[in-house]
N, C-alpha and C positions, 0 to 999 in steps of 0.2 A: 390650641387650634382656634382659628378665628373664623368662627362658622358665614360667618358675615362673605369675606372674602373669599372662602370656596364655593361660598354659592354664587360671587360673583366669575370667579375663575369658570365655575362650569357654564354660567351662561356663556361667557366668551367661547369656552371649548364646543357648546353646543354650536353657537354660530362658525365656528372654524370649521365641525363637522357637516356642514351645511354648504358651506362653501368647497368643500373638500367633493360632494354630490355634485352641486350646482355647476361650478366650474368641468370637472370632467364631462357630465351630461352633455353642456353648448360643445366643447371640444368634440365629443361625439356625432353630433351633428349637425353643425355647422357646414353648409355647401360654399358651393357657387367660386366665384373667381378668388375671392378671399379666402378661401377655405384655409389654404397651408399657412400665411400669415395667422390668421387668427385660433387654430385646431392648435399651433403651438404658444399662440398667449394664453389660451383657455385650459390646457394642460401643465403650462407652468403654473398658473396662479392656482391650481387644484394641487398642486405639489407645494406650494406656498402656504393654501391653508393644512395641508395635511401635518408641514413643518413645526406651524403655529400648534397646531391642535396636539400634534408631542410634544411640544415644552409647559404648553401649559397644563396639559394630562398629568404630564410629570412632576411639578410644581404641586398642584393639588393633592398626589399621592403624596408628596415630601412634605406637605403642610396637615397630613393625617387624616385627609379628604379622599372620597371617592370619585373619579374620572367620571363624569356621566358618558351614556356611549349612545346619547339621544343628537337627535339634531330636531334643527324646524326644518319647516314647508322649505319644500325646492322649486324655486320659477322655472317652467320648463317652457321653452320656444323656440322654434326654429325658423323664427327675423332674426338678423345677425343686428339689426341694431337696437331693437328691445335684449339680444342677450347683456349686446353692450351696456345700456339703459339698466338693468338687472345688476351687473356687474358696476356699475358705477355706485347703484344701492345699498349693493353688499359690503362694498370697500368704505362707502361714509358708516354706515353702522357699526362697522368693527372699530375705526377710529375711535365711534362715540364708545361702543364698550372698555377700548382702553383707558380710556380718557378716563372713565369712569371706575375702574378700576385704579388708576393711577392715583386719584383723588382719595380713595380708603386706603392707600399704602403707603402715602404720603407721610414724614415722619415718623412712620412704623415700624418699614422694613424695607430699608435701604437696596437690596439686592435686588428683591421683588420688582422697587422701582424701577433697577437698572436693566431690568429682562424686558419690564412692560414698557419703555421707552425705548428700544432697541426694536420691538415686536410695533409699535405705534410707526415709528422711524417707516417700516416699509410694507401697511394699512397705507398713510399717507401718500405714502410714491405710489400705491394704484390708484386713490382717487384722482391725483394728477397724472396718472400714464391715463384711465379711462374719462378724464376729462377733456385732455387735449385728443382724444380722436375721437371725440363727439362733437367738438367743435369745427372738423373737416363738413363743412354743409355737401359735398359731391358724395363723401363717404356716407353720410345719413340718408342722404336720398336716397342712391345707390342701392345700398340696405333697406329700405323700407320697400314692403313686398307682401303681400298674401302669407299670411300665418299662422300657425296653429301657437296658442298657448295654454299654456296647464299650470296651477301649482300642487305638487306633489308632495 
């Protein structure tokens, strides 16, 4: 067992768990005109990390490690475009934790790689799905409004 690497798995799985919160939370309430467009990108990518947050739970248990069933602080707000803003955060982070993880599996364990490149593969397509609709300036404005924020 490579104690090194489970504990990097679980911070990843922490952050998965996190996003797995965070994302359903905006989906919850998220209003206004955008509502239906956005209730279902914020509800898939909460199914996305829940996806992530199984394979690498599972991996951890396969590598003789224990799944942490921690997560971090959850951004809560209800501006659609700080959720966005949130959601852009959340997605470069995870990248950096694969990344990071990829780097300790590196001529180690082949397979490992090919799961953490596969899982990096679509990290990456949200920071570019949440990057190109922050760069809509009508949709930022639009969004930008009187808000309550929390972290939880």
């Amino acid at each position: 067992m490579d104690q090194a690497m489970i504990d990097k798995l679980n911070e990843i799985l922490r952050h998965e768990w996190t996003g797995v919160a965070q994302y359903s939370q905006a989906a919850f309430v998220v209003t206004g005109l955008w509502r239906e467009v956005y209730n279902e990108l914020f509800l898939d990518s909460a199914k996305e990390s829940f996806g992530h947050a199984r394979t690498i739970g599972q991996k951890i248990a396969a590598l003789g490690g224990v799944p942490t069933i921690e997560r971090n602080q959850v951004k809560q707000t209800d501006d659609l475009h700080e959720m966005l803003k949130n959601a852009l955060e959340f997605e470069s982070m995870a990248v950096k934790h694969y990344e990071e993880a990829l780097a300790m599996a590196d001529g180690k364990n082949r397979p490992l790689v090919v799961l953490l490149e596969e899982i990096l593969l679509e990290e990456q397509d949200g920071v570019d799905q949440f990057t190109m609709i922050l760069k809509d300036p009508a949709m930022a404005a639009q969004a930008k409004g009187g808000s309550a924020s929390k972290v939880g």
